[in-house]
ZADOMAR-744788 format. One record per residue: residue number from 1; residue in three letters; x, y, z of N, C-alpha, C in turn. Coordinates in steps of 0.1 Angstrom, whole numbers, always signed. Layout:
+-----+-----+--------+---------+-------+---------+----------+-------+--------+---------+-------+
!   k !   r ! n.east ! n.north !  n.up ! ca.east ! ca.north ! ca.up ! c.east ! c.north !  c.up !
+-----+-----+--------+---------+-------+---------+----------+-------+--------+---------+-------+
! NUM ! Ala !      X !       Y !     Z !       X !        Y !     Z !      X !       Y !     Z !
...
+-----+-----+--------+---------+-------+---------+----------+-------+--------+---------+-------+
//
This chain:
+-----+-----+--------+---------+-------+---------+----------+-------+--------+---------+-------+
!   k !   r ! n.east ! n.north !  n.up ! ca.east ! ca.north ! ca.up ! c.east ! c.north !  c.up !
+-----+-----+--------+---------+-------+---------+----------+-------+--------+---------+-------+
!   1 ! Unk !   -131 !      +9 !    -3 !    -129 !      +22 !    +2 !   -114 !     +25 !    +1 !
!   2 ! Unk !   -112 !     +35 !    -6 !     -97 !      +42 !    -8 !    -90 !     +52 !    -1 !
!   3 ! Unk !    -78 !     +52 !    +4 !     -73 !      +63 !    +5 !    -66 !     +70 !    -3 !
!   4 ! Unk !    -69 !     +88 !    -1 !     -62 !      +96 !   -11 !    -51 !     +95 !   -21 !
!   5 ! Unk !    -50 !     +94 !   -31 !     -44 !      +89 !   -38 !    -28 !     +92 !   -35 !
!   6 ! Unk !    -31 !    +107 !   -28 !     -16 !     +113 !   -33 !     -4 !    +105 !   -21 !
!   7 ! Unk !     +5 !    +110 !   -23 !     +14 !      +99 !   -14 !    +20 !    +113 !    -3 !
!   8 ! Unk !    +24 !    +106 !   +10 !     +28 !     +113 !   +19 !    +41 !    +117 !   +21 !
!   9 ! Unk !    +47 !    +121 !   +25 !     +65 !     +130 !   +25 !    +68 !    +127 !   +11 !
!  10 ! Unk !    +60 !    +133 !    +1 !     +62 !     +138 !   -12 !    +75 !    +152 !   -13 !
!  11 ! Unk !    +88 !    +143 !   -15 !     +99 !     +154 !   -18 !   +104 !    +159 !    -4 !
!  12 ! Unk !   +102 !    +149 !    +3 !    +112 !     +151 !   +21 !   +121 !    +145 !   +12 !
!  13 ! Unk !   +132 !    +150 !   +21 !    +145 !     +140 !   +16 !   +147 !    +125 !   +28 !
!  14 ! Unk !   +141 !    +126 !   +39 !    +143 !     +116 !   +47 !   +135 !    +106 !   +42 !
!  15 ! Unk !   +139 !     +94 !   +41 !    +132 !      +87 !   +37 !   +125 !     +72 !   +44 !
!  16 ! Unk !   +110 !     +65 !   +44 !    +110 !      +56 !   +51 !   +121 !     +43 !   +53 !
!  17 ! Unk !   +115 !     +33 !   +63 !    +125 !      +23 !   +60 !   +124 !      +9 !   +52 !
!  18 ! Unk !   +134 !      +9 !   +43 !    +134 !       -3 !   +34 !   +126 !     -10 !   +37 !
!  19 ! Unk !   +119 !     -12 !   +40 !    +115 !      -26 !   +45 !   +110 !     -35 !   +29 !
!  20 ! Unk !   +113 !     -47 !   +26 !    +110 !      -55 !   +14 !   +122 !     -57 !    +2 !
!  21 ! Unk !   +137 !     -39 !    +5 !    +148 !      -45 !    +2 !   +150 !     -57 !    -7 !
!  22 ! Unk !   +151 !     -72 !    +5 !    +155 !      -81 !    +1 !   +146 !     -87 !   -14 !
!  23 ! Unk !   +139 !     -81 !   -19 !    +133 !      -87 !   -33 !   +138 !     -79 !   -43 !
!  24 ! Unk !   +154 !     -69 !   -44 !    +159 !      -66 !   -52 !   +151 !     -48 !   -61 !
!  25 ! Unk !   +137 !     -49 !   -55 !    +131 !      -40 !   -59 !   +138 !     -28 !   -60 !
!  26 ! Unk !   +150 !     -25 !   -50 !    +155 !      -10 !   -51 !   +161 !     -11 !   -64 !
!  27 ! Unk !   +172 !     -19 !   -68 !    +177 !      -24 !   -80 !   +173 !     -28 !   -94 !
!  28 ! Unk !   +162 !     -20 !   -99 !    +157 !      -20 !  -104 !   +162 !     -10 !  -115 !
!  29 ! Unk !   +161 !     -11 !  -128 !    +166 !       +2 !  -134 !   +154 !     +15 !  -137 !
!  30 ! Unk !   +158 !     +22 !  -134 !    +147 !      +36 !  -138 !   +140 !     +34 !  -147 !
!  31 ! Unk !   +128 !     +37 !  -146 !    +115 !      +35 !  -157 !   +117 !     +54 !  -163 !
!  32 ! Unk !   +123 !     +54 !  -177 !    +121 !      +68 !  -178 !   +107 !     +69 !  -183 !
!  33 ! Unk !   +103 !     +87 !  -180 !     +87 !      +92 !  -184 !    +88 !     +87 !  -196 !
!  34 ! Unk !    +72 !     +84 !  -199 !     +65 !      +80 !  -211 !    +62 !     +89 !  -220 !
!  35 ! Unk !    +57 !    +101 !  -213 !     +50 !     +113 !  -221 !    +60 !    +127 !  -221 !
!  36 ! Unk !    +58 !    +135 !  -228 !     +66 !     +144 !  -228 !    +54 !    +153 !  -223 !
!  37 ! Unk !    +61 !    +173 !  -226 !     +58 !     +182 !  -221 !    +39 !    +182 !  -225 !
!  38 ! Unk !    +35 !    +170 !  -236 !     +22 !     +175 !  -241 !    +10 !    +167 !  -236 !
!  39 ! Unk !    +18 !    +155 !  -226 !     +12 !     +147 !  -219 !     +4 !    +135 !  -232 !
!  40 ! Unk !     +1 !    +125 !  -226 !      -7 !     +110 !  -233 !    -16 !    +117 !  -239 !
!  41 ! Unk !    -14 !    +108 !  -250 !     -29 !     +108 !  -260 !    -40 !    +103 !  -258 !
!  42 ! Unk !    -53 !    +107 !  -259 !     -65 !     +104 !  -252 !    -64 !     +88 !  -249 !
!  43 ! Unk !    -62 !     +82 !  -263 !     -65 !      +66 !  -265 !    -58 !     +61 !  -251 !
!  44 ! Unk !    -44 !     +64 !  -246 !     -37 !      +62 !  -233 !    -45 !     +58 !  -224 !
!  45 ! Unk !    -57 !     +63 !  -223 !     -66 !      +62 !  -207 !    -77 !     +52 !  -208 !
!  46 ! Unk !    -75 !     +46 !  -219 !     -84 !      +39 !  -217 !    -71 !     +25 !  -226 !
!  47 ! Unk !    -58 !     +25 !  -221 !     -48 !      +13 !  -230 !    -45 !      +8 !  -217 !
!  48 ! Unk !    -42 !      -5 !  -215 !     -30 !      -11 !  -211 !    -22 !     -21 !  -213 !
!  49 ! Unk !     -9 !     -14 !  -210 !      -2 !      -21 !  -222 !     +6 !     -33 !  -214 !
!  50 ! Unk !    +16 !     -25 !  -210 !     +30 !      -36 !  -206 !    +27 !     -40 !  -188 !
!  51 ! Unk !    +18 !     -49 !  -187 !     +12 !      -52 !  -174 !    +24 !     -55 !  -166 !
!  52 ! Unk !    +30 !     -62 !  -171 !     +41 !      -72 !  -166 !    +58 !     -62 !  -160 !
!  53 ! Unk !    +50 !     -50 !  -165 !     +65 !      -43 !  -153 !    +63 !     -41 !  -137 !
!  54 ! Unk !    +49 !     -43 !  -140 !     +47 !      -42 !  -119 !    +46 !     -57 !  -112 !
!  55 ! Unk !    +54 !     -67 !  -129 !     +52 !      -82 !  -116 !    +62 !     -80 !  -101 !
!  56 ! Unk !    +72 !     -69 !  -105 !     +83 !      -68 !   -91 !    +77 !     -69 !   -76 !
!  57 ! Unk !    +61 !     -62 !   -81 !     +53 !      -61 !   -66 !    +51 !     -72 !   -59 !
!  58 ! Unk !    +51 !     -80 !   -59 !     +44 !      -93 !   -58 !    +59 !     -98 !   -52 !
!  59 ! Unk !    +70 !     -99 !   -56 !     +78 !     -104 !   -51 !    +89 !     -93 !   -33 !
!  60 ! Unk !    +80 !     -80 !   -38 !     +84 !      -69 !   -30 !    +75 !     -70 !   -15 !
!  61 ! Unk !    +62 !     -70 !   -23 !     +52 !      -75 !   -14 !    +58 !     -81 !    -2 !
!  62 ! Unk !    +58 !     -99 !    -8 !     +60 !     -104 !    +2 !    +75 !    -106 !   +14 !
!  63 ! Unk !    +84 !     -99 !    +6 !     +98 !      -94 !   +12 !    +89 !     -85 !   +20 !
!  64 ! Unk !    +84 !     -75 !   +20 !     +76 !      -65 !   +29 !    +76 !     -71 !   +44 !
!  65 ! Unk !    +60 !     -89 !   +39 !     +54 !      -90 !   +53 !    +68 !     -94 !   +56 !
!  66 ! Unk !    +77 !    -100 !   +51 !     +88 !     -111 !   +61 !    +88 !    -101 !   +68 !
!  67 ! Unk !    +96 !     -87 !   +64 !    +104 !      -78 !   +73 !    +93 !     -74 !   +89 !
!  68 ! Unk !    +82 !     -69 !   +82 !     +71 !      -66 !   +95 !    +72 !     -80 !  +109 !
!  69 ! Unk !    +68 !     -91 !   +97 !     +66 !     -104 !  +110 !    +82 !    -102 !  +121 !
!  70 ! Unk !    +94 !     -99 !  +115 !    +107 !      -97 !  +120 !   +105 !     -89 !  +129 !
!  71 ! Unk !   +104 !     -75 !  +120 !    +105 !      -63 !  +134 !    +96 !     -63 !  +142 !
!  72 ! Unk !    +81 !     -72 !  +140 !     +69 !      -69 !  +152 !    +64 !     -79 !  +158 !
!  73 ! Unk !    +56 !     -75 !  +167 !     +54 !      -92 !  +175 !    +33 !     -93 !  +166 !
!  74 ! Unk !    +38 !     -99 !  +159 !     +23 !     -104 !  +148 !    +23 !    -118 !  +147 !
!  75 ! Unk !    +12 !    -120 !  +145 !      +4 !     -133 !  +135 !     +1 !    -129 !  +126 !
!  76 ! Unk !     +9 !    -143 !  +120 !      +7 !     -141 !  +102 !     -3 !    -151 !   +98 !
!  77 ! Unk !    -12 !    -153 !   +87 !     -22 !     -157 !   +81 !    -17 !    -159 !   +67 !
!  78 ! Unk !    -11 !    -172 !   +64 !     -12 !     -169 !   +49 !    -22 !    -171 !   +39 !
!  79 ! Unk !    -32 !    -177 !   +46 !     -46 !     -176 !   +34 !    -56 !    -172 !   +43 !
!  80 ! Unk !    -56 !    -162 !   +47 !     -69 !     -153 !   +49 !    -77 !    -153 !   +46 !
!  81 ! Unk !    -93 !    -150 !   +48 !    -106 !     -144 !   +40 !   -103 !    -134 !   +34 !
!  82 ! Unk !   -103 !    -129 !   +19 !    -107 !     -119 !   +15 !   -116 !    -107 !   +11 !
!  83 ! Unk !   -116 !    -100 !   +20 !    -132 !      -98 !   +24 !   -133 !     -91 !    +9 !
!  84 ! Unk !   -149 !     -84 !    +9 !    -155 !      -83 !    -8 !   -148 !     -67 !   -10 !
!  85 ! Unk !   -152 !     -62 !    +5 !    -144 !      -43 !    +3 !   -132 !     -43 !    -3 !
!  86 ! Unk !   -123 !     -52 !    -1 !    -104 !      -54 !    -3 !   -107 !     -59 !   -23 !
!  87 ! Unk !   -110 !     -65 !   -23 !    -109 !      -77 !   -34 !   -118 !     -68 !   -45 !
!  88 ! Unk !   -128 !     -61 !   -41 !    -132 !      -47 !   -51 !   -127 !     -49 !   -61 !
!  89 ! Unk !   -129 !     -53 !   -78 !    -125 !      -46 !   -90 !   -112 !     -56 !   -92 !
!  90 ! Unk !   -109 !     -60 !   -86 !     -96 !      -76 !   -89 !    -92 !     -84 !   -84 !
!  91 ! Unk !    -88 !     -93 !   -85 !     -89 !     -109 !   -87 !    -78 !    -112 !   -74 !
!  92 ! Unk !    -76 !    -112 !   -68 !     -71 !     -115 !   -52 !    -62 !    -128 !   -55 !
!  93 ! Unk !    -46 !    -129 !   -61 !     -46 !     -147 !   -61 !    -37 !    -149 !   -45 !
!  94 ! Unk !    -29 !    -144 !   -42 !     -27 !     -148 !   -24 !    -27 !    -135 !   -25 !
!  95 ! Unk !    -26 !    -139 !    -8 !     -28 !     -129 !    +2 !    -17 !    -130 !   +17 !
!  96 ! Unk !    -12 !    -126 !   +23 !     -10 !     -127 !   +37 !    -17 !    -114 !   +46 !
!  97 ! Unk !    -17 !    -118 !   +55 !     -25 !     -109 !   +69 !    -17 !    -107 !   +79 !
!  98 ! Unk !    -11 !    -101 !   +85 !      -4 !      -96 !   +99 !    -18 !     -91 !  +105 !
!  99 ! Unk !    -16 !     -95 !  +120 !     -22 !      -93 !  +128 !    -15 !     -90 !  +141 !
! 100 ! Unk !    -11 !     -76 !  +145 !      -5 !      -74 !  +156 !    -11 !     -81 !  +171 !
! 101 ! Unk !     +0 !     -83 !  +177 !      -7 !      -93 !  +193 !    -12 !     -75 !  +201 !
! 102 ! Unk !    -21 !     -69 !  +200 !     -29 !      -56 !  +204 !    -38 !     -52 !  +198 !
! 103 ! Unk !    -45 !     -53 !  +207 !     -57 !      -53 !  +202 !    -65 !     -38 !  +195 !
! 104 ! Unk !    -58 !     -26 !  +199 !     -63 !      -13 !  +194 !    -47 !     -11 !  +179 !
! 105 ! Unk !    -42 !     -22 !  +175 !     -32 !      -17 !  +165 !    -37 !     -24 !  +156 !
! 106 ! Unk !    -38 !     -21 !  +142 !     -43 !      -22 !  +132 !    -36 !     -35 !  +118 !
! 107 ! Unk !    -47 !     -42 !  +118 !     -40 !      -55 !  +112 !    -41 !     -47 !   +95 !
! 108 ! Unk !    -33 !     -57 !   +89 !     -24 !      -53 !   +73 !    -30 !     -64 !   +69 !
! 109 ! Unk !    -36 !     -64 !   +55 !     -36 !      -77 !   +47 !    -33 !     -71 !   +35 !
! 110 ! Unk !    -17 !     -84 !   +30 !     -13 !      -80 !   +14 !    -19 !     -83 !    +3 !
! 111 ! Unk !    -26 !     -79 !    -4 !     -27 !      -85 !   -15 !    -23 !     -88 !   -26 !
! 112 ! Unk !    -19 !     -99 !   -33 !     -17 !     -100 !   -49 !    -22 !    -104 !   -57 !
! 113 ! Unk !    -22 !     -93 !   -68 !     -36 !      -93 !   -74 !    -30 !     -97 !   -87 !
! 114 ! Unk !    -42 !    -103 !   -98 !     -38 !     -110 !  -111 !    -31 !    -102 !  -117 !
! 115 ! Unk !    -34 !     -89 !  -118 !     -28 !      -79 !  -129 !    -18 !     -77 !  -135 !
! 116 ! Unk !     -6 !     -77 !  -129 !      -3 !      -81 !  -116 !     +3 !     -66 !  -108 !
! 117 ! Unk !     -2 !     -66 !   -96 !      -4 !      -57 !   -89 !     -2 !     -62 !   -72 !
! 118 ! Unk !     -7 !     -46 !   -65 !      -9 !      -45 !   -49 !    -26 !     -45 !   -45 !
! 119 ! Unk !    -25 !     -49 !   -39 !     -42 !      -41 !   -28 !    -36 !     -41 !   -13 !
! 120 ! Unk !    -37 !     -33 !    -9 !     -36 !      -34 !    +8 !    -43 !     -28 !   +15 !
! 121 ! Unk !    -49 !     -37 !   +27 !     -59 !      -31 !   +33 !    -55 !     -35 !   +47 !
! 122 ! Unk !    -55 !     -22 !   +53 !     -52 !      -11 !   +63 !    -64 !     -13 !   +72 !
! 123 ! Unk !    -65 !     -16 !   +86 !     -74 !      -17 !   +96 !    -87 !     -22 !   +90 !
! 124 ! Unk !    -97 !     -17 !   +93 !    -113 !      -24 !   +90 !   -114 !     -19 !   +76 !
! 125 ! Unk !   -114 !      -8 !   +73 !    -120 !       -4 !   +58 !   -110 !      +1 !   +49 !
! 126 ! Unk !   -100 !      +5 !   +47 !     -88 !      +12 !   +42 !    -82 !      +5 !   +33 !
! 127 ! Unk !    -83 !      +4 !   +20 !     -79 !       -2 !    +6 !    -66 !      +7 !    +1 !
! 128 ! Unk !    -58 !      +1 !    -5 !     -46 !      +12 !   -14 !    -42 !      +1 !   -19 !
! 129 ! Unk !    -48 !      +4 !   -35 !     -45 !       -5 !   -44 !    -29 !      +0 !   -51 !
! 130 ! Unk !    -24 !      -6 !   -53 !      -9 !       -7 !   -61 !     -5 !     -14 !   -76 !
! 131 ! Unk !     -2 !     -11 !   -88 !      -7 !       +7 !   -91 !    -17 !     +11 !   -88 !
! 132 ! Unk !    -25 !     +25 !   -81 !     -35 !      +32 !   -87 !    -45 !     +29 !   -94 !
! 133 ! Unk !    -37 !     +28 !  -110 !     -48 !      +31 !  -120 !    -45 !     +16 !  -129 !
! 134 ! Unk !    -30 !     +22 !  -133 !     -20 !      +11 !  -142 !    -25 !     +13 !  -157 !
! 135 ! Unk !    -33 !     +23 !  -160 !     -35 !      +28 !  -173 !    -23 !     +29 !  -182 !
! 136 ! Unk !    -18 !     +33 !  -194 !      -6 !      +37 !  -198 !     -6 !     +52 !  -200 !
! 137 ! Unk !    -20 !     +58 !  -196 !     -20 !      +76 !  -195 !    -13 !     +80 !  -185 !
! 138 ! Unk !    -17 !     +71 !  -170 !     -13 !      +77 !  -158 !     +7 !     +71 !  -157 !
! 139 ! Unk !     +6 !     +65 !  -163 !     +26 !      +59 !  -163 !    +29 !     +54 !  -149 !
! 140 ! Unk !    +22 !     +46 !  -144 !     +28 !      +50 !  -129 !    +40 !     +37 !  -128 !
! 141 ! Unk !    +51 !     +44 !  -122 !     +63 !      +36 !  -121 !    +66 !     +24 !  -111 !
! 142 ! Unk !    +72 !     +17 !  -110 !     +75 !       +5 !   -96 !    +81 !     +10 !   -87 !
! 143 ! Unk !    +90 !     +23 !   -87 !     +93 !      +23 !   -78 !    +88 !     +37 !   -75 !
! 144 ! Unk !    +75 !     +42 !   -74 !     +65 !      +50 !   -74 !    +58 !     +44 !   -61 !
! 145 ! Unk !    +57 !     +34 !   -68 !     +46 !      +20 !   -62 !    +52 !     +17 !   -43 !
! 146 ! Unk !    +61 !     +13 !   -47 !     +69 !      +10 !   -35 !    +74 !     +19 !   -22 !
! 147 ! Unk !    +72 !     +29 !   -30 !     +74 !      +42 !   -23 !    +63 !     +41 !   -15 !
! 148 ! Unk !    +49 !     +49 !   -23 !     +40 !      +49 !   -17 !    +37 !     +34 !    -4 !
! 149 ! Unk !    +40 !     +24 !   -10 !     +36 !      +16 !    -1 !    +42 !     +16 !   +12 !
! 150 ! Unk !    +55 !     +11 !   +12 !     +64 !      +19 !   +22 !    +59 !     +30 !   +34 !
! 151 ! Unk !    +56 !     +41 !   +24 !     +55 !      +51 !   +32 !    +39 !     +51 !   +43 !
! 152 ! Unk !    +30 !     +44 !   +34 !     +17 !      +42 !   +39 !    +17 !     +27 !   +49 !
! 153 ! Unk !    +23 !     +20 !   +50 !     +30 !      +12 !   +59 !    +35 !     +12 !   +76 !
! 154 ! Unk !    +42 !     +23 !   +70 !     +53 !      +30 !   +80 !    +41 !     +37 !   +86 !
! 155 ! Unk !    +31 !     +43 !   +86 !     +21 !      +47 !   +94 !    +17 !     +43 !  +104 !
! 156 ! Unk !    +11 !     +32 !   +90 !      +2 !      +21 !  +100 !    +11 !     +19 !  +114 !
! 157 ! Unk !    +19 !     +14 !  +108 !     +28 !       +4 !  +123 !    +38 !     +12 !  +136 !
! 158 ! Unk !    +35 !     +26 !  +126 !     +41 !      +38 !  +142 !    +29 !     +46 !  +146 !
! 159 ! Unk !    +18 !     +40 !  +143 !      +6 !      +47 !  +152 !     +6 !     +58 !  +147 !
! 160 ! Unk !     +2 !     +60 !  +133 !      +1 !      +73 !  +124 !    -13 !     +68 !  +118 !
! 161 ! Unk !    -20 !     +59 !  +114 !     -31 !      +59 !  +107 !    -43 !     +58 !  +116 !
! 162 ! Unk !    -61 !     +70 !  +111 !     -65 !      +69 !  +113 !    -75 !     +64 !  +103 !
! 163 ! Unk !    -89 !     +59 !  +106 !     -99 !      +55 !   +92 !   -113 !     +59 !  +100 !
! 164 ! Unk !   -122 !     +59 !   +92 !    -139 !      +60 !   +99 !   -147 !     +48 !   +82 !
! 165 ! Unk !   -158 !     +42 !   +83 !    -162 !      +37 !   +77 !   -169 !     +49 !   +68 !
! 166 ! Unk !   -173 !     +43 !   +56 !    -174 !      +54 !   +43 !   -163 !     +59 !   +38 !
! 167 ! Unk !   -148 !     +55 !   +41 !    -142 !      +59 !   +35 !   -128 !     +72 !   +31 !
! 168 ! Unk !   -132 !     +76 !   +49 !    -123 !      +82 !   +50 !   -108 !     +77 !   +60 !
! 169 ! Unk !    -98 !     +80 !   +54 !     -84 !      +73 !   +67 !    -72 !     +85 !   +63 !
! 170 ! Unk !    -64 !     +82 !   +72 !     -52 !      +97 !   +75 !    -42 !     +89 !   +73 !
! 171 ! Unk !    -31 !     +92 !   +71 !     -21 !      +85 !   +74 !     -5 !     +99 !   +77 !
! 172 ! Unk !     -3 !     +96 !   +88 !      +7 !     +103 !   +91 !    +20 !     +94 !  +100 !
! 173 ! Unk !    +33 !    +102 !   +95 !     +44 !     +100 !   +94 !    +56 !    +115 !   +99 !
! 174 ! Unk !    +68 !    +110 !  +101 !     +71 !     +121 !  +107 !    +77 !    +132 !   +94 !
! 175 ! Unk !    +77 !    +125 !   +84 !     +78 !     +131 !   +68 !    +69 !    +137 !   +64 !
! 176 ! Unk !    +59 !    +134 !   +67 !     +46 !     +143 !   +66 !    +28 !    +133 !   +65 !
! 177 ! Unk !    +24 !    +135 !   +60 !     +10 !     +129 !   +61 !     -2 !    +130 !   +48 !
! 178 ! Unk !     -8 !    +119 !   +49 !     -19 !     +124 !   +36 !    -36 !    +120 !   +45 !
! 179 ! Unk !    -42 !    +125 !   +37 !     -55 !     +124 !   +45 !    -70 !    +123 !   +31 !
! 180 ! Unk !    -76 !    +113 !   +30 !     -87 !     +115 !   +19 !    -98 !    +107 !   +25 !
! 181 ! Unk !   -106 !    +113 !   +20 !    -122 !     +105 !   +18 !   -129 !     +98 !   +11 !
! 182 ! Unk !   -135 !     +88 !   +10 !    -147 !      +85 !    +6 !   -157 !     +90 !    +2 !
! 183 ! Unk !   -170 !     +78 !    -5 !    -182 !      +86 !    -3 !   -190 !     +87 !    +5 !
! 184 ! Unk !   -187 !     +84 !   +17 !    -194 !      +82 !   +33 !   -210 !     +81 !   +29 !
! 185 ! Unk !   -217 !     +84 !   +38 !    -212 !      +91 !   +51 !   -203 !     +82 !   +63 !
! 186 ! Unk !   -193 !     +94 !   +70 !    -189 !      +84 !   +78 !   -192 !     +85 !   +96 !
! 187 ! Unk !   -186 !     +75 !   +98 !    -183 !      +67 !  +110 !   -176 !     +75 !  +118 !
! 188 ! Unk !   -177 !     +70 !  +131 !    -167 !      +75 !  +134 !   -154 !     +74 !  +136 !
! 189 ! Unk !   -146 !     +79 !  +138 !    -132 !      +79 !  +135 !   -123 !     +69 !  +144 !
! 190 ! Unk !   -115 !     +64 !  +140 !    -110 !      +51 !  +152 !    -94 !     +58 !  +149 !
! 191 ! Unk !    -87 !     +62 !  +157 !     -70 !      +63 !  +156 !    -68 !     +43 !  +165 !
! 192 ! Unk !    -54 !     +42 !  +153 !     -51 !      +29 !  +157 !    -36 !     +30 !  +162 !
! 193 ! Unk !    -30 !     +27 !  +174 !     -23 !      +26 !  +176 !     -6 !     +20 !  +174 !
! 194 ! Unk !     +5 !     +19 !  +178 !     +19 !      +14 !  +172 !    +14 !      +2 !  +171 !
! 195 ! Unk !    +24 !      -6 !  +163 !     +26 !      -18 !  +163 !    +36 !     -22 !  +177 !
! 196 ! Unk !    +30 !     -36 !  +184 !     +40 !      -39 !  +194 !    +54 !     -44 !  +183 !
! 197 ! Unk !    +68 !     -39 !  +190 !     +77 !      -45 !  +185 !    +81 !     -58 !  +192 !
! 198 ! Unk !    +90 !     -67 !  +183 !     +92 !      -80 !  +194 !   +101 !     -78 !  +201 !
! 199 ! Unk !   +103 !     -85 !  +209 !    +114 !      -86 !  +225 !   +125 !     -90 !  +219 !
! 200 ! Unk !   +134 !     -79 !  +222 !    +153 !      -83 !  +216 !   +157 !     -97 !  +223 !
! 201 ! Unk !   +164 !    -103 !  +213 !    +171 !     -117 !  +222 !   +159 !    -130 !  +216 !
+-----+-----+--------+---------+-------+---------+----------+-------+--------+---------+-------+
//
């Protein structure tokens, strides 16, 4: 089960918080566009080519959970179950899991995938694979990638995301919000609460 593709505070200038920094990801040099004004050639959508520019994820990733286990009071899992809904369509090689100490806040499991890529899955059913597609039609950038993740993160853990089974989840932020569906039918709707932060000192 997916959420909407599109990403949230698309062109706010405020932006979420770093969190994963420390794996150099911001530092990265600009991926310029691939395609011009006439867009990819059919063959594009069904090519992929240079897999190995999104290995940064994997190293961004796990700079991510450090930062979350820091700012929040979680349990972390580093070999999890990966359940069959998450692991959908590719190859799972680790994983870590946060699991906030509250019980109505919504646990995170990272995944990295062979491609080499993201999966993250968000409360009970809520998948957001990273790239997207990773075709060489769709071009999608690393720090595209990061953003979105970031931003869909930052939800979760300020008590912005909601999901229902079949496939629908929300995710809002004070930048703005995205919201998509499945192919349900669904569930009913569960809003998941902040993440506890830890106790200063």
């Amino acid at each position: 089960m997916t959420a909407d593709r599109g990403g949230i505070g698309s062109g706010r200038a405020v932006e979420p918080p770093r969190r994963g920094a420390s794996s150099g990801v911001d530092e990265l040099p600009v991926e310029p566009p691939r395609w011009g004004a006439h867009g990819p050639p059919q063959e594009a959508y069904s090519r992929v080519g240079d897999t190995e520019r999104y290995r940064p994820l994997h190293a961004f990733a796990l700079a991510l959970a450090d930062d979350l286990e820091a700012e929040f009071d979680v349990e972390r899992d580093v070999e999890p179950p990966v359940e069959p809904w998450l692991s959908e369509g590719v190859e799972v090689v680790r994983a870590v899991r946060l699991r906030p100490r509250a019980d109505d806040a919504a646990p995170i499991v990272i995944g990295l995938t062979s491609f080499p890529g993201l999966v993250i899955g968000c409360g009970e059913f809520t998948r957001l694979p990273s790239p997207f597609c990773g075709c060489d039609a769709c071009d999608e950038h690393v720090d595209d990638s990061v953003a979105s993740v970031r931003e869909h993160v930052d939800a979760v853990v300020t008590g912005g995301f909601a999901e229902a089974s079949g496939g629908w989840a929300s995710f809002r932020t004070e930048r703005g919000s995205s919201e998509g569906g499945g192919p349900g039918p669904f569930g009913p709707h569960r809003a998941w609460a902040a993440w506890p932060r830890r106790s200063a000192g």
